[in-house]
TORDRENPA-770391 format. One record per atom (N, C-alpha, C): atom name; residue in one letter; residue number from 0; x negated, y negated, z negated. Coordinates in steps of 0.02 Angstrom, whole numbers, plus 50000, padded with zeros to 5 digits. Each point is the difference from the previous one (the first is absolute). Layout:
+------+------+------+-------+-------+-------+
| name | resn | resi |    c1 |    c2 |    c3 |
+------+------+------+-------+-------+-------+
|   CA |    A |  NUM |     X |     Y |     Z |
...
+------+------+------+-------+-------+-------+
//
This chain:
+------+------+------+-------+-------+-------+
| name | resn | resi |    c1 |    c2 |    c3 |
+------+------+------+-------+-------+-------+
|    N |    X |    0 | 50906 | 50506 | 51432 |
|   CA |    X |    0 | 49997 | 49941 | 49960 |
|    C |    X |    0 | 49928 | 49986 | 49979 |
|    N |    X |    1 | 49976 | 49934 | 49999 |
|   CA |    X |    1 | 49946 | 50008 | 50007 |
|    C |    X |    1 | 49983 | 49959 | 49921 |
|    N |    X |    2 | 49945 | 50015 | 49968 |
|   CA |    X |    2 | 49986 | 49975 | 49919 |
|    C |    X |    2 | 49948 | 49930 | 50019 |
|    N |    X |    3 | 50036 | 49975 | 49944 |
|   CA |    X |    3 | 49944 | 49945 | 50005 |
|    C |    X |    3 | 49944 | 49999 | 49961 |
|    N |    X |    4 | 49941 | 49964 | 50016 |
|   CA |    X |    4 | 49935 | 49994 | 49991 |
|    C |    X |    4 | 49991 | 50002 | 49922 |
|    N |    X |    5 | 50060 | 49987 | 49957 |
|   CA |    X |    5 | 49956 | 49992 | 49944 |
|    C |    X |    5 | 50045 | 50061 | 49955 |
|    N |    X |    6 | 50021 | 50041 | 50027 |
|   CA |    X |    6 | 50025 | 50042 | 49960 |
|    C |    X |    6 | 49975 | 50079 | 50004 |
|    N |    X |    7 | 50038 | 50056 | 49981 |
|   CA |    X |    7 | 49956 | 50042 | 50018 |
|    C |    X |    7 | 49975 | 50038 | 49940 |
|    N |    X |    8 | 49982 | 50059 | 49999 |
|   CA |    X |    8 | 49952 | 50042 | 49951 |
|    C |    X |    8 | 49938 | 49954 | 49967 |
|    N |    X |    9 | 49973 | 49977 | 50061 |
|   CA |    X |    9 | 49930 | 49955 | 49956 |
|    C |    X |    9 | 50010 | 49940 | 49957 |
|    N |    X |   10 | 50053 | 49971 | 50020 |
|   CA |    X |   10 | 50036 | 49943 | 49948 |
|    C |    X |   10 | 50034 | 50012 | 49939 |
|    N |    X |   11 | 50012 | 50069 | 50010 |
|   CA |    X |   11 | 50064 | 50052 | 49950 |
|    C |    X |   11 | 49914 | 49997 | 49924 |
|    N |    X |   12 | 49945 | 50033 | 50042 |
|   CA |    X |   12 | 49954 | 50016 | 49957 |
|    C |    X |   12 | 49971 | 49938 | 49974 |
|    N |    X |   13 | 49970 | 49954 | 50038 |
|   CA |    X |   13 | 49988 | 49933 | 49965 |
|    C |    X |   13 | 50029 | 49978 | 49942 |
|    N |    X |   14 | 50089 | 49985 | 50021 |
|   CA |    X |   14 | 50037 | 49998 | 49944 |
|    C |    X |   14 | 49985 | 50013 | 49940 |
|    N |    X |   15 | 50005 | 50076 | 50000 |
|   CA |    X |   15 | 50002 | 50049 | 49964 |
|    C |    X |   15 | 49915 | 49972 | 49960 |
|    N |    X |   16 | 49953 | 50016 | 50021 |
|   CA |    X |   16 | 49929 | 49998 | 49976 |
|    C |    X |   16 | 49996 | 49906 | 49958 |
|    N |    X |   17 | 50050 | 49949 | 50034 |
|   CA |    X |   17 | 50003 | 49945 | 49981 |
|    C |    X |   17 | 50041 | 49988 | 49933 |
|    N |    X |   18 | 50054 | 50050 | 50001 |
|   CA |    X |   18 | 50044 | 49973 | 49915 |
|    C |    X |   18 | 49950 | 50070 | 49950 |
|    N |    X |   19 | 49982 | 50052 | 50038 |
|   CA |    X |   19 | 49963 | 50013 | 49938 |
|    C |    X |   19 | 49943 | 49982 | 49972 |
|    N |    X |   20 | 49939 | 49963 | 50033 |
|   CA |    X |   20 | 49967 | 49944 | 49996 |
|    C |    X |   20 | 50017 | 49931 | 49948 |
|    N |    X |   21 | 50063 | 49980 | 50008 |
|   CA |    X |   21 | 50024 | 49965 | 49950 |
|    C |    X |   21 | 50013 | 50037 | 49958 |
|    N |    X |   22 | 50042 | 50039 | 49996 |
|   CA |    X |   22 | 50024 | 50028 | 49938 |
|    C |    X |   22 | 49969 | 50041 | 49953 |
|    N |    X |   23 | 49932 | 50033 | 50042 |
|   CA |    X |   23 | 49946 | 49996 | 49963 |
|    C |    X |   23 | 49942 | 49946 | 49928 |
|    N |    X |   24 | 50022 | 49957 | 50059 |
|   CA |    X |   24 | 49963 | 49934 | 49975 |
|    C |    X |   24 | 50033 | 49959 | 49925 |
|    N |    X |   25 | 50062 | 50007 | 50027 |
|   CA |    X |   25 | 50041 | 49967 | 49947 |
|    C |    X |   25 | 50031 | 50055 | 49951 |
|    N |    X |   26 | 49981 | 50052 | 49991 |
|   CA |    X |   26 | 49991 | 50048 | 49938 |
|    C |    X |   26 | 49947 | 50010 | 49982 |
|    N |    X |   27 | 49918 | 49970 | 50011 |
|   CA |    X |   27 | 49948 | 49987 | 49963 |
|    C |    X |   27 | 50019 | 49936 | 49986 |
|    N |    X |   28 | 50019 | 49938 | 50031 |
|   CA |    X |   28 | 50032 | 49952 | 49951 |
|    C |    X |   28 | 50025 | 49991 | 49933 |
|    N |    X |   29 | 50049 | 50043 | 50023 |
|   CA |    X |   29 | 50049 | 50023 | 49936 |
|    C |    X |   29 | 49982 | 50031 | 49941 |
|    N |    X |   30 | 49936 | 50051 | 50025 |
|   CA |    X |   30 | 49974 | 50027 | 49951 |
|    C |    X |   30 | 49937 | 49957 | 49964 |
|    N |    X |   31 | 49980 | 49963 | 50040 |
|   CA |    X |   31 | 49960 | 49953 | 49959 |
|    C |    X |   31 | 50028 | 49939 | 49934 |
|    N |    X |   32 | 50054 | 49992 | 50074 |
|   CA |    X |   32 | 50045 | 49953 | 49951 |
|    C |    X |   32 | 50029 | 50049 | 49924 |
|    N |    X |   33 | 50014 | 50043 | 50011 |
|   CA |    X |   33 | 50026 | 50054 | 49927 |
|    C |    X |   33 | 49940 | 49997 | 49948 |
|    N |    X |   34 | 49948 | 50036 | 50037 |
|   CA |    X |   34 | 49937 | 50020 | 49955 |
|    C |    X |   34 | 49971 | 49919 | 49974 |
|    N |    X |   35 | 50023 | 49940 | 50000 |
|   CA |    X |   35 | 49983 | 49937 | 49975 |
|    C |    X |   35 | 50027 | 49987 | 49959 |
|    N |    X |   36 | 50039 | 50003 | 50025 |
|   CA |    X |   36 | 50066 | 49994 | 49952 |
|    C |    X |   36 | 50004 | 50043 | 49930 |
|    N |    X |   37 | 49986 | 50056 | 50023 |
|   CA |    X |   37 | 50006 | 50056 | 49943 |
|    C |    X |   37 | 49912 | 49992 | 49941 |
|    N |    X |   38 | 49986 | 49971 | 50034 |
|   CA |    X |   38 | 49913 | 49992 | 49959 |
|    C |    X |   38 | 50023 | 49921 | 49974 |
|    N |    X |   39 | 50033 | 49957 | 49988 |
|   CA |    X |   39 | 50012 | 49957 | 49984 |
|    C |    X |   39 | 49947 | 49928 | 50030 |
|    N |    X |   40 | 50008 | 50026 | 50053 |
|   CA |    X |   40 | 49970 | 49946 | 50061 |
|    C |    X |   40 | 50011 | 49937 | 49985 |
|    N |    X |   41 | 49976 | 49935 | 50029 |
|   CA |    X |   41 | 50014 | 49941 | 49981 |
|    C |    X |   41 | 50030 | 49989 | 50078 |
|    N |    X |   42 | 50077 | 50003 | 50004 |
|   CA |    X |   42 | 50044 | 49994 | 50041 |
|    C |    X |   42 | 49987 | 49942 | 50067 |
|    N |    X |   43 | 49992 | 49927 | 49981 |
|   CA |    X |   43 | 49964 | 49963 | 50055 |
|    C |    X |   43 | 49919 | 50030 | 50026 |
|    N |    X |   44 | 49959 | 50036 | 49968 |
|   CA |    X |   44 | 49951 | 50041 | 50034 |
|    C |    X |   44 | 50027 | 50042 | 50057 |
|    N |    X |   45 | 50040 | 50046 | 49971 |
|   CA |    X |   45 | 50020 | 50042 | 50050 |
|    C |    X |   45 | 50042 | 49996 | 50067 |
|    N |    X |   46 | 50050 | 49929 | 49975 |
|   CA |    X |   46 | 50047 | 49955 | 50053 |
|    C |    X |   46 | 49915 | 49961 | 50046 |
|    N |    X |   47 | 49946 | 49988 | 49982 |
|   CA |    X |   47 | 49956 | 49984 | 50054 |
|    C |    X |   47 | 49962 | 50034 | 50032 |
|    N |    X |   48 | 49998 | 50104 | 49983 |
|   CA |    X |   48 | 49968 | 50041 | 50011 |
|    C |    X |   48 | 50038 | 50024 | 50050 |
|    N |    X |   49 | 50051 | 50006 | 50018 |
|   CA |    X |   49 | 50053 | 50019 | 50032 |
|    C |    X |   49 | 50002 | 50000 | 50067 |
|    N |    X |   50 | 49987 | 49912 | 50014 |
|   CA |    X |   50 | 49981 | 50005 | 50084 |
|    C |    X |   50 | 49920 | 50025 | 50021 |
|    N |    X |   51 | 49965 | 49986 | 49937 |
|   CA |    X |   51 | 49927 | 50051 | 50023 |
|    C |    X |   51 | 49994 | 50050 | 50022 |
|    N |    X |   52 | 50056 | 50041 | 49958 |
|   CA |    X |   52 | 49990 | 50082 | 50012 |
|    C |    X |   52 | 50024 | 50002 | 50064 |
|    N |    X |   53 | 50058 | 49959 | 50011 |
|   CA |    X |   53 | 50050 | 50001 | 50051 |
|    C |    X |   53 | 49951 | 50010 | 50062 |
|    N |    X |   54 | 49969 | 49945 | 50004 |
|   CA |    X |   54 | 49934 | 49975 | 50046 |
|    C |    X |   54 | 49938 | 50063 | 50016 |
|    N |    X |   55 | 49995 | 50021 | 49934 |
|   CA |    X |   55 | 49934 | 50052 | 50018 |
|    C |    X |   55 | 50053 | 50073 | 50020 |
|    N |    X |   56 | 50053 | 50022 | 49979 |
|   CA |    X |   56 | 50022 | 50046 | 50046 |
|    C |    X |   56 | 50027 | 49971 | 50061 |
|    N |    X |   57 | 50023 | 49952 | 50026 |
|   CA |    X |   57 | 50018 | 50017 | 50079 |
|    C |    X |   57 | 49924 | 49997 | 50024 |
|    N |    X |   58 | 49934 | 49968 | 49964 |
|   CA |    X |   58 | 49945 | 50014 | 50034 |
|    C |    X |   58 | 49970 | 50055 | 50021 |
|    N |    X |   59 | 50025 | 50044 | 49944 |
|   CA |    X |   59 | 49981 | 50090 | 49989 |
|    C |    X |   59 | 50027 | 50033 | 50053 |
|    N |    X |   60 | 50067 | 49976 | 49999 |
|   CA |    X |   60 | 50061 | 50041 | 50060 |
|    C |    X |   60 | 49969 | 49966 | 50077 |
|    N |    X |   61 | 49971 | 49980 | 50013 |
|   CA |    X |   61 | 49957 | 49975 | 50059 |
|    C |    X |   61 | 49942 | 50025 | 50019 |
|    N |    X |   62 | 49958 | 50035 | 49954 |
|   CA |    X |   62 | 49965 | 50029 | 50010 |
|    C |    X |   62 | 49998 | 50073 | 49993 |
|    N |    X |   63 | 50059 | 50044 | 49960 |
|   CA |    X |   63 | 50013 | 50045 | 50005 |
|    C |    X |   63 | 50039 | 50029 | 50040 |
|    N |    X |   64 | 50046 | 49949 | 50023 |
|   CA |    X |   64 | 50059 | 50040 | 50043 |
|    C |    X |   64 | 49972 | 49948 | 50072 |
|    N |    X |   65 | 50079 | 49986 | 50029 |
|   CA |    X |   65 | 50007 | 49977 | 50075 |
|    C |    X |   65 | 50001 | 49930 | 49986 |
|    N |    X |   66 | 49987 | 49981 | 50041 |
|   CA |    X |   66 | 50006 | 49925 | 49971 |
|    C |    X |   66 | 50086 | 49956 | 50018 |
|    N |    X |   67 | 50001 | 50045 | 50060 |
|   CA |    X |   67 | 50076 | 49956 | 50024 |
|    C |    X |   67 | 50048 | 50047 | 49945 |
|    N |    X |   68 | 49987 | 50034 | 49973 |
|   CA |    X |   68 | 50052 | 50023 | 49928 |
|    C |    X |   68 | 49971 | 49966 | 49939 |
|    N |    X |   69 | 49946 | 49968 | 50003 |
|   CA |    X |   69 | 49992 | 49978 | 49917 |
|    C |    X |   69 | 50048 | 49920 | 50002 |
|    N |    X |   70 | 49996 | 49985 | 50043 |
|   CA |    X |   70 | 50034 | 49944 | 50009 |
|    C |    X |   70 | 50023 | 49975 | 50065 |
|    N |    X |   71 | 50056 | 49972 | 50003 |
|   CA |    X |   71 | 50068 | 49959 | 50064 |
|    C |    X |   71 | 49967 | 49964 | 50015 |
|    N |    X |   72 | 49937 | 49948 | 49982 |
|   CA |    X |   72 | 49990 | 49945 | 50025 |
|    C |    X |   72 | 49931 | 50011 | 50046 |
|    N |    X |   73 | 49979 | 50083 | 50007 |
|   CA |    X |   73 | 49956 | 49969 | 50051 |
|    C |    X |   73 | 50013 | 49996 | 50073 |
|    N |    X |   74 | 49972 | 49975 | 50029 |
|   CA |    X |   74 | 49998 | 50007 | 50089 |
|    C |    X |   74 | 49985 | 50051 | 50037 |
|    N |    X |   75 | 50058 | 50017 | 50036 |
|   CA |    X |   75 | 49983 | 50054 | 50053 |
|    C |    X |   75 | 49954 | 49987 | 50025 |
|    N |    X |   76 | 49964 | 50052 | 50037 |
|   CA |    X |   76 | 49941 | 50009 | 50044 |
|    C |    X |   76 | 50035 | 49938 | 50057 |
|    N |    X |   77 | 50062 | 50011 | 50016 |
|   CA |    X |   77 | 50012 | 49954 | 50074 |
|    C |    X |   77 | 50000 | 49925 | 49971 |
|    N |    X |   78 | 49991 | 49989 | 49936 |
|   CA |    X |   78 | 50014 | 49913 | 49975 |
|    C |    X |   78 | 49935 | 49977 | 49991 |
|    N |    X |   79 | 49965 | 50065 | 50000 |
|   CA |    X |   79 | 49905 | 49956 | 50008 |
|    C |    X |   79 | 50004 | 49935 | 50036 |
|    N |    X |   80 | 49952 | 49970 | 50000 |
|   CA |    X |   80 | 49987 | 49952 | 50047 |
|    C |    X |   80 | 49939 | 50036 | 50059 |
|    N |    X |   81 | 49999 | 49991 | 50041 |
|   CA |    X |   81 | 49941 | 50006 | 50060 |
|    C |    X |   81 | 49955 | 49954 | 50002 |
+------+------+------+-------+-------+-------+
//
């Protein structure tokens, strides 16, 4: 039986390296969002800080890790253009 192209051990690990990547991300969220909260933050500040942080960690996770695990939306090597 033969496997198809997108499955497999190396997709198993992507996965894997991809929800903990988020779930990383969105428990420094959370904890930012807490520690604002808990310092008596001014709530619309922090509702506009939110997609910043959001923004500067998937930037972080791009330069620290893989890039086709920091994020779904980039292009395979084969979707380059020539």
């Amino acid at each position: 039986m033969k496997s198809q192209p997108s499955s497999g051990p190396d997709m198993d690990k992507q996965a894997q390296l991809q929800t903990a990547d988020q779930t990383l991300k969105g428990a420094i969220i959370g904890l930012v969002t807490y520690v604002a909260y808990k310092y008596d933050m001014d709530m619309q500040l922090v509702a506009l800080a939110i997609p910043v942080v959001s923004g500067i960690l998937a930037y972080i996770s791009t330069l620290v890790g893989n890039k086709k695990t920091a994020c779904l939306f980039v292009a395979k090597d084969d979707d380059q253009p020539k």
